[in-house]
N, C-alpha and C positions, 0 to 999 in steps of 0.2 A: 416064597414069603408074600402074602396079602399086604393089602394098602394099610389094612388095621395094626398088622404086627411093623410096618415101616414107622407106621405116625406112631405108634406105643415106643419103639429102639429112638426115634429121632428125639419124643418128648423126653426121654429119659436122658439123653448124654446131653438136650437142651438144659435141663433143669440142675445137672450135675454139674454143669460150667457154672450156671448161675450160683449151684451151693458153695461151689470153690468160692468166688467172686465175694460173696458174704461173707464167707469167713475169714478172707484177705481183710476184707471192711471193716470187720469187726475187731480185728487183729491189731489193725495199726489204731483204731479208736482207743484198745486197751492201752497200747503202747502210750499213744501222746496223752491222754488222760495221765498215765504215773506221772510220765514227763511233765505234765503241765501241774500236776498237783504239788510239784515243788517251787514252784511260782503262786507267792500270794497273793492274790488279786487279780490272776491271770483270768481276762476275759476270754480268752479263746478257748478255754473247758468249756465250752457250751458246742463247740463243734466239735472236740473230743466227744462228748455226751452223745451227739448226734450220728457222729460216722457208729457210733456201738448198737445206738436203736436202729439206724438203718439198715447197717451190717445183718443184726438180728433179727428184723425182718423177714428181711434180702431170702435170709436164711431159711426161716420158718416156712416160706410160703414153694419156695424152691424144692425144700427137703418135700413137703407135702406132694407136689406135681411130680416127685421121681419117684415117691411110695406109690402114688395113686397110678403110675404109668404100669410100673415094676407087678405090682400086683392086681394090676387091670380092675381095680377099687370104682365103683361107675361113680361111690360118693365123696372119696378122697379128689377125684378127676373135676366134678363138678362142682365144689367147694372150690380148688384150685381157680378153675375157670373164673371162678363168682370174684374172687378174690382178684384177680389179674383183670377186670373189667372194674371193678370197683377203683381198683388203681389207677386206671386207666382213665375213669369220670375225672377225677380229684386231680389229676392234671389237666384235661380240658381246662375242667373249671378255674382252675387255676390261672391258667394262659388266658382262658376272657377278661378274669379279674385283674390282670395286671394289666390290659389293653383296656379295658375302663378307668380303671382306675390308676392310670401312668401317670397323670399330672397331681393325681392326691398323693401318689408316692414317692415322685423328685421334691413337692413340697415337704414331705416328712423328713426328708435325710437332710433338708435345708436346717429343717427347725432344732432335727437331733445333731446335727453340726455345730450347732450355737450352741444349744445346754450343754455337750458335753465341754466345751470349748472354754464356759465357764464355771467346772467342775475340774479344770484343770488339776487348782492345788489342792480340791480339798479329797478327789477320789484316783487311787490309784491306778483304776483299768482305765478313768480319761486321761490321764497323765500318758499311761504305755500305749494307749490309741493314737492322739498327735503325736507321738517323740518319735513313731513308728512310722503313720502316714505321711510325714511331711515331707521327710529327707529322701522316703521312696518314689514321693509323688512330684516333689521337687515345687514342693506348695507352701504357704505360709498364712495360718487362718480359716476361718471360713469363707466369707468372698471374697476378703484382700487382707492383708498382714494389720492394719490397720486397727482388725476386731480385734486383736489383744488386747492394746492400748484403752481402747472402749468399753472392752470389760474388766479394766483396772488391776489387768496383769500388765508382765514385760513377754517381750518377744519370746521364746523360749530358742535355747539352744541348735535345737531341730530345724529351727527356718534357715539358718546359714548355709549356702552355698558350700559348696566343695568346689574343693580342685578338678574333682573329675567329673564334674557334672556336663559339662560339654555346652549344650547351648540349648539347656534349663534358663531361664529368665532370670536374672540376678540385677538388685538393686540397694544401693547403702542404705542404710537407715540410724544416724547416728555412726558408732565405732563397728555396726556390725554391719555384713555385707549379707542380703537372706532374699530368698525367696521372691519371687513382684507376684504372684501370681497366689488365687487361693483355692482353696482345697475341694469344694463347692463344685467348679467346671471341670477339672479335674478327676475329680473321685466318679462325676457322669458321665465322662467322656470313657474313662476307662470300661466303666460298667457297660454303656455304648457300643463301644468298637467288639467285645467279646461276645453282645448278643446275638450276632450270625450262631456263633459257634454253640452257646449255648440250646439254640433254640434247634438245630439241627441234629442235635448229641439227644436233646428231650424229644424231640420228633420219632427219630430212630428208636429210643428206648418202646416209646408210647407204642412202634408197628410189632417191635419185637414181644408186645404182650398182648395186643391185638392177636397178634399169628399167633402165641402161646395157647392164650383162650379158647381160640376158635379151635386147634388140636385139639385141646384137651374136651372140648364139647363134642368133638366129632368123634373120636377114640372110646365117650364114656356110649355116645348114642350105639357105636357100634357094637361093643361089648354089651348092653342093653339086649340090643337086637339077636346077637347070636344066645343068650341066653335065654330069649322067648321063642328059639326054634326057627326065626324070621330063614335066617343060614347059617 
């Protein structure tokens, strides 16, 4: 067996993993999308929505690299290729953009913390946003429990301390016992502490379609080659 028919068997069970992997993604997209379309108002359909176009994708460009391996296709291999470097820009690009633009965008989740905060009573995906983040986050508000009061609500329910919070920051305020801390440092900090993870999971992704492209470019040149006689 030649290097060409290794890289052709390797892109093909590569691409066949990835076809699984999208159709898992798209799978559970279909799934929480019913589930969540029985919830009216339910903000997190948009990431149903998402895991389905990605899944779909996922899918599309994977099935293409196991056709274009399978049938040694020199234009299915190099569409593929084009497509997996094109992907590949869009998350560079992406990662400069958020390291330029890091303090435009801890400013923005500041500003969308307030409006939604006082959109409380009148929209029901702000209402299941705080009543959801607070008690998980062990938060109250946007910088301090305070900003209810300020925006001409009551504390809501959500900010009160549990028994088993353990040693979450807890402070009286009036009859209710809630939250000292607000959602603002919190909600960064979290985002924070996972960006190791994140950014090492996007790295890996990014070599694994770097190495994809560059197979499928060098599989299409050789198949190219042998059909001009080269050997």
């Amino acid at each position: 067996m030649g290097a060409a028919s290794v890289i052709k068997y390797l892109l093909f069970f590569f691409n066949l993993l990835i076809c699984t992997g999208g159709l898992i993604l798209l799978g559970c997209g279909v799934l929480l999308h019913i589930e969540l379309a029985k919830q009216d108002g339910a903000q997190w359909k948009y990431i149903a929505i998402g895991f389905i176009t990605l899944g779909a994708i996922i899918f599309a460009i994977a099935f293409l690299g196991c056709c274009g391996a399978l049938r040694e296709s020199t234009c299915m291999l190099n569409t593929f290729g084009t497509l997996l470097l094109f992907i590949f820009l869009i998350q560079v690009i992406c990662a400069v953009l958020l390291v330029v633009y890091e303090n435009q965008f801890i400013d923005g989740v500041g500003k969308a913390l307030k409006i939604s905060l006082g959109q409380y009573k009148e929209k029901p995906d702000a209402k299941e946003f705080w009543d959801n983040i607070q008690p998980s986050l062990g938060c109250c508000g946007s910088a301090k429990p305070s900003d209810w009061q300020e925006s001409g609500l009551q504390i809501p329910s959500s900010c009160e301390c549990k028994e088993s919070d353990g040693n979450k920051k807890c402070g009286n305020v009036g009859n209710q016992k809630i939250y000292t801390e607000g959602c603002y440092n919190k909600l960064l900090h979290a985002v924070k502490s996972s960006i190791i993870i994140v950014a090492a999971v996007a790295f890996a992704v990014a070599l694994v379609e770097l190495i994809g492209a560059i197979f499928s470019f060098r599989l299409a040149s050789t198949i190219r080659k042998r059909e001009h006689g080269f050997y």
